[in-house]
N, C-alpha and C positions, 0 to 999 in steps of 0.2 A: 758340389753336392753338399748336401748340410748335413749335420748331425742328426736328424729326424731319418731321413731318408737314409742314412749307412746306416741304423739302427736295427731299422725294420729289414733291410736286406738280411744284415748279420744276424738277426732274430728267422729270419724265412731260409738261412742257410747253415745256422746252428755251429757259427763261428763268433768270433768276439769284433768288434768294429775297428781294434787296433790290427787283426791279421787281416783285415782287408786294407786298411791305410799303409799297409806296411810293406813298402818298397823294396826292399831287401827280397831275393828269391828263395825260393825253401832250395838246401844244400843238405845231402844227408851221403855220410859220410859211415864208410862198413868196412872194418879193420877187425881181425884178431890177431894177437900174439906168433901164431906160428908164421901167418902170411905177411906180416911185418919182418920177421926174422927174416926168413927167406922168398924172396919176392917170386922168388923161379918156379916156384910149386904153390900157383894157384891153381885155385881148382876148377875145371871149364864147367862141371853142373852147378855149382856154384855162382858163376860169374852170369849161365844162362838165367837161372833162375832170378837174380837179380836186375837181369835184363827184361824178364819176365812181371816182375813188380812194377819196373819202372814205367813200361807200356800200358801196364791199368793204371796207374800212378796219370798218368799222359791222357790215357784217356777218361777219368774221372776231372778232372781237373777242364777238357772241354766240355763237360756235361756242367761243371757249373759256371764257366764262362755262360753260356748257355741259358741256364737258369738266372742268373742276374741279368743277362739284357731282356729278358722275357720278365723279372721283376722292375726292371729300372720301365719299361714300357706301361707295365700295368701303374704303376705308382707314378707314373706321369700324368697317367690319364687320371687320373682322380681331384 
C-alpha cells in the first residue's frame, strides 16, 4: 500500500499514518497506589466497569476495521 493511499485513509479516519503502520498493539495499562499496595482489595465495580470500556473499546475498533475495507474498496476503484 503506498503513502497516497494510507494517507487518505488516515485523513477519512482522523488518525495519523504512523498509528496505522504501527504494529505494536494498543496496551493500556490502569493502576493506582492503594490497588498496587494491596492487591487483595480490588474493587469488583471497578474492574466491571473496566470491562465495560473494554467491550466499546472492542467494538469501536470493529467499526473501523470496517470502515477501512469499505475505504481500501472505494479507493481501488478509482
Amino acid at each position: 500500500m503506498d503513502d497516497m493511499l494510507l494517507s487518505q485513509i488516515a485523513d477519512a479516519l482522523g488518525v495519523s499514518v504512523e498509528d496505522i503502520k504501527c504494529p505494536t498493539p494498543i496496551i493500556m495499562s490502569f493502576q493506582n497506589a492503594e490497588s498496587f499496595n494491596k492487591q487483595s482489595s480490588l474493587n469488583p465495580a471497578l474492574i466491571d466497569a473496566l470491562k465495560q470500556q473494554l467491550t466499546e473499546k472492542d467494538s469501536q475498533l470493529l467499526k473501523k476495521d470496517e470502515q477501512i475495507a469499505q475505504l481500501l474498496s472505494i479507493l481501488a476503484g478509482k
